[in-house]
C-alpha positions as CSV (number, residue, x, y, z in Angstrom):
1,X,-2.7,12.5,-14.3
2,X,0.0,13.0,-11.6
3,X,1.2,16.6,-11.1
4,X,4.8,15.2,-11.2
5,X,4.2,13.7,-15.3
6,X,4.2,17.6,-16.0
7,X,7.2,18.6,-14.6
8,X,9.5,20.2,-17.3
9,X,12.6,18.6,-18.3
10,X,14.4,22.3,-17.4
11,X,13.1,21.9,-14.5
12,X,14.7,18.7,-13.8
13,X,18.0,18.1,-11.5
14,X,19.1,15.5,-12.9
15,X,17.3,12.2,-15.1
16,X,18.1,8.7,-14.7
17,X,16.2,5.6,-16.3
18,X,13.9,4.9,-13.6
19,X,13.3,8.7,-11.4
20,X,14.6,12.1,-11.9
21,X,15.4,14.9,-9.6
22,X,14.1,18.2,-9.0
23,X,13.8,20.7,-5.4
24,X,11.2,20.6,-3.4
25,X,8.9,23.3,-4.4
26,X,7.9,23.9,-0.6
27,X,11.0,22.8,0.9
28,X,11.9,22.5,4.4
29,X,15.2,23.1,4.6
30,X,17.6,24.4,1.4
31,X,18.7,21.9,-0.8
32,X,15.3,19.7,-0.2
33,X,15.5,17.8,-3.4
34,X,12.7,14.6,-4.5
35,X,13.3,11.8,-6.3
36,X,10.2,11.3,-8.8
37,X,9.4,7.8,-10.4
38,X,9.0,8.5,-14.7
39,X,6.5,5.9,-14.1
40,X,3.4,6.4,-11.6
41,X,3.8,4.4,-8.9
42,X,2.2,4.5,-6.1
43,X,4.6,4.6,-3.1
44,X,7.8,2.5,-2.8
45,X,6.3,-0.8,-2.5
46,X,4.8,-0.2,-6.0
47,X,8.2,0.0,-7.5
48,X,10.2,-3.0,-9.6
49,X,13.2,-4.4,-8.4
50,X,15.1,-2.9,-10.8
51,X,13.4,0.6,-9.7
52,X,14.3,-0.1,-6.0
53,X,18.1,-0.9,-6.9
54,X,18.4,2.7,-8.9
55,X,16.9,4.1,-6.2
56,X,19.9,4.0,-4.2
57,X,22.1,5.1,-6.7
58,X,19.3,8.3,-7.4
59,X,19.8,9.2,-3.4
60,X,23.5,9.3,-3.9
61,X,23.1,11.6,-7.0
62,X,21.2,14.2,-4.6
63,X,23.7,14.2,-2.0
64,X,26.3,15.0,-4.1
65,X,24.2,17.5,-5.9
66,X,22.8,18.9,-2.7
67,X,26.8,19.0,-1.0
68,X,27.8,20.9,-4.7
69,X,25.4,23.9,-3.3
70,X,25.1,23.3,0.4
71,X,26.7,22.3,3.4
72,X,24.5,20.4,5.2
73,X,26.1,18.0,8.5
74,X,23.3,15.6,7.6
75,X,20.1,14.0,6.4
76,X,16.8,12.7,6.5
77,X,15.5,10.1,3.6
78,X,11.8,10.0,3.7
79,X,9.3,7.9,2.1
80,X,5.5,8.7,2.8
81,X,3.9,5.2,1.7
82,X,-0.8,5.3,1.6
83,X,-2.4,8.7,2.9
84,X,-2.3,7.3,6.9
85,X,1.5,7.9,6.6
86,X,1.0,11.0,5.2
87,X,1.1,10.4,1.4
88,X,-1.0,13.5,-0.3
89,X,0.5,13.0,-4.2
90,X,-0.4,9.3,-5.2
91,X,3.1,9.2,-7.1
92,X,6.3,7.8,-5.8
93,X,8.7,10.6,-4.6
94,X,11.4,10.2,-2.0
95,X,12.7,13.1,0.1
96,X,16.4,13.7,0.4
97,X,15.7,16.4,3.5
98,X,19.5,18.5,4.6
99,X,19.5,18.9,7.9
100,X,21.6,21.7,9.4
101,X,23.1,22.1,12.9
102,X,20.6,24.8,14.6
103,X,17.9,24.3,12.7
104,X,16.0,22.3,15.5
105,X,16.0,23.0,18.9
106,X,16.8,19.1,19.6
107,X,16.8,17.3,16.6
108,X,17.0,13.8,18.8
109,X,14.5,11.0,17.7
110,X,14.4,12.4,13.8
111,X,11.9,10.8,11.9
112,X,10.2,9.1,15.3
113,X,8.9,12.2,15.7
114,X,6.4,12.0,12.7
115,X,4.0,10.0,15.5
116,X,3.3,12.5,17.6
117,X,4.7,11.9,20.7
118,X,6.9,9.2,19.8
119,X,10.0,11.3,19.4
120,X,11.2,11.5,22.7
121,X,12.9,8.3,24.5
């Protein structure tokens, strides 16, 4: 059984049809929230088309509910799809990650930089 199926509903952000919310319990910068699949799913290409459509709607919903509580000046949407990318809970979640000026040295290249490397161009 996925460790996300035993999340409590208090513990819950906010529940949609297709994913809820929660924070990150080991976040890496305040406000990092999830978006969970109520189904398991493997990673994002496992999802429905209907799934795939709320997710977008579900991202929005954490911004807003990250920007009630924070001030963040921007993001970083991330998706670890199969265990070579990273993936270490076999459940769909997507991170909605703040990002705060300051809180990297140079933040240039973002996500590029999961490659190590790679960031730099």
């Amino acid at each position: 059984m996925s460790v996300f199926l035993q999340i409590s509903d208090k513990d819950k952000l906010y529940i949609g049809e297709y994913f809820f919310l929660i924070r990150d319990r080991y976040p890496v910068a305040p406000g990092h929230t999830l978006i969970i699949s109520k189904t398991l799913r493997s990673d994002y290409f496992d999802l429905t088309d209907a799934e795939k459509q709320e997710l977008n709607e579900m991202i929005s919903v954490a911004k807003s509910l990250v920007e009630k509580e924070y001030s963040p000046q921007g993001y970083n949407i991330g998706m670890n799809c199969g265990e070579t990318a990273g993936q270490t809970v076999m459940h769909f979640h997507c991170h909605l990650i703040p990002r705060y000026e300051g809180d990297m040295d140079n933040p240039r290249g973002g996500i590029r930089h999961c490659v190590s490397g790679k960031g730099y161009y």
